[in-house]
N, C-alpha and C positions, 0 to 999 in steps of 0.2 A: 504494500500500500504506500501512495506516496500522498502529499499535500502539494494542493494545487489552487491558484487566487482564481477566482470568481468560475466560472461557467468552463463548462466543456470545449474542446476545440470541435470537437464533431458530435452533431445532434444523434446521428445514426445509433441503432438500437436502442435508441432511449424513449423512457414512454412522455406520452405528452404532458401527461400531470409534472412529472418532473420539470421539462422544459418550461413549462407555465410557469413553476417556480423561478426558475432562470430568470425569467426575463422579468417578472415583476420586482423581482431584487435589483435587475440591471433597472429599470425604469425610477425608478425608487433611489435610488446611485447609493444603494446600500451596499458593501463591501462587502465580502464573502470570501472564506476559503474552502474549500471539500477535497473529501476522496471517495475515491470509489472504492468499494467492497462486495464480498459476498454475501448473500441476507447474513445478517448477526440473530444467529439459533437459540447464544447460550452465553454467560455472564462471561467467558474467556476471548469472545468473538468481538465482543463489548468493550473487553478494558483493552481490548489491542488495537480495535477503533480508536477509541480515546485519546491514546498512546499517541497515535499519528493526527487526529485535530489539536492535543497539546489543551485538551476539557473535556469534563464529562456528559457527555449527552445524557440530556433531558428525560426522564423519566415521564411519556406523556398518557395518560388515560382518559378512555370514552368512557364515559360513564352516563347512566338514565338515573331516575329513581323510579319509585316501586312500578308507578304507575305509566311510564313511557312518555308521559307528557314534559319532562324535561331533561335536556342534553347539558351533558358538561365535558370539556374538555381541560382534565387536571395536568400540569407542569407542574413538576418537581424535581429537583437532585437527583440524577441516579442510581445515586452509590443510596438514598433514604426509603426503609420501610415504608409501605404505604396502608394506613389503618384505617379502612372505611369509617368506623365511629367518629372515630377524630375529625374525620372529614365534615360526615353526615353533622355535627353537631354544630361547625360553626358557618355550614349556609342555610339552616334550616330546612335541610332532606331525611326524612327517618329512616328512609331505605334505599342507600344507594346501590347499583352492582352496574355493570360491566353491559354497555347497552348493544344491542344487535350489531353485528357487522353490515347488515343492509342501510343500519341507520347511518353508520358509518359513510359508506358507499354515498349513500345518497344527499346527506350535509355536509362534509368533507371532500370526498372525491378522493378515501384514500380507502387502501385496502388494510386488513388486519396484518397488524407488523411492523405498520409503519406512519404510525399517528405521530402525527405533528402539527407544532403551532402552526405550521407554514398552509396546512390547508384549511386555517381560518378563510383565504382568500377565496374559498370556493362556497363559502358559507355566506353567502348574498341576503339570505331571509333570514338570519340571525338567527338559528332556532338551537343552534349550540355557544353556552356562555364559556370565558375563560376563568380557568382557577388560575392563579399561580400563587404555589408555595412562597412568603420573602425572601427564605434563603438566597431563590436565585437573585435579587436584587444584590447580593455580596458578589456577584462573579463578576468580571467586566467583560465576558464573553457565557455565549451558551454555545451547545450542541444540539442540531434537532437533524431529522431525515428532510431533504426535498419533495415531499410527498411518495416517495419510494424507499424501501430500505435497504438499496444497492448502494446509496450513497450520502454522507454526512456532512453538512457545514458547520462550521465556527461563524460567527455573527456576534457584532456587539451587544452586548443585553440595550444599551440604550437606541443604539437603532431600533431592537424590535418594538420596545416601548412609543418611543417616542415616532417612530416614521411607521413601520411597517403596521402594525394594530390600528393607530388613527388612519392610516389608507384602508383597512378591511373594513372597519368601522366597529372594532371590537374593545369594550374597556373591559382590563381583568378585575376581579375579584380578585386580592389577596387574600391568603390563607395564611395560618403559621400551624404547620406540618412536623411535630416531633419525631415521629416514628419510633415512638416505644408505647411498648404495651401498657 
């Protein structure tokens, strides 16, 4: 794996969600670094990724509550636990889990494996909010997928705050995320 600034030199085999990524970063004159990889299967796949963006990628979840009427997509640290109660209890959800992959598919435009902030931009009808953990506000960079999980960027956490989120039209919800039981 190597690290490489901004977009691909050749689009070819690449899926278009990806590239849409691409280019709303370049539109946006947000800065980017990535590499490309094999899907990442298993926590060894992950910190070898890491390794070469030089940060931890995102720990990102779909999530519904009980009743399917609302989507959340949670940011967090990768390396941090993640505890549904904890969660559930400071947005006011009693039952959160892990929402359909269609739903996915269909507000997102990503498939399972590879959720990411970055397909806020596909979410046009708002109908998924953002969490994010504080913690990542200590990082001066994140790690997320292109909306595929062959490949991973580095981005400045205040880019995505302050340009990329007000362009999708998404403000997050902080959270503060312990991960202990």
């Amino acid at each position: 794996m190597q690290l490489y600034e901004g977009r691909p030199a050749s689009c070819e085999g690449r899926q278009e969600r990806e590239i849409r990524t691409y280019d709303l970063l370049d539109l946006l004159s947000i800065p980017y670094y990535r590499t490309d990889h094999e899907p990442a299967s298993n926590m060894e796949a992950c910190n070898a990724i890491d390794a070469v963006l030089g940060v931890v990628i995102c720990k990102n979840l779909f999530l519904c509550n009980r009743q399917g009427t609302r989507y959340y997509l949670l940011m967090m640290p990768g390396d941090k636990p993640f505890k549904t109660r904890e969660l559930s209890q400071q947005i006011g959800s009693a039952r959160l889990s892990f929402a359909r992959p269609e739903k996915m598919l269909q507000y997102l435009d990503i498939l399972p494996g590879s959720v990411s902030i970055m397909g806020l931009m596909n979410d046009h009808d708002h109908h998924v909010q953002l969490l994010m953990d504080r913690d990542l506000l200590q990082s001066p960079e994140l790690g997320c997928h292109p909306c595929v999980n062959t490949s991973s960027l580095r981005i400045k956490t205040q880019d995505v705050l302050n340009v990329f989120l007000p362009y999708v039209k998404h403000e997050p919800i902080f959270v503060s995320l312990l991960g202990t039981p």
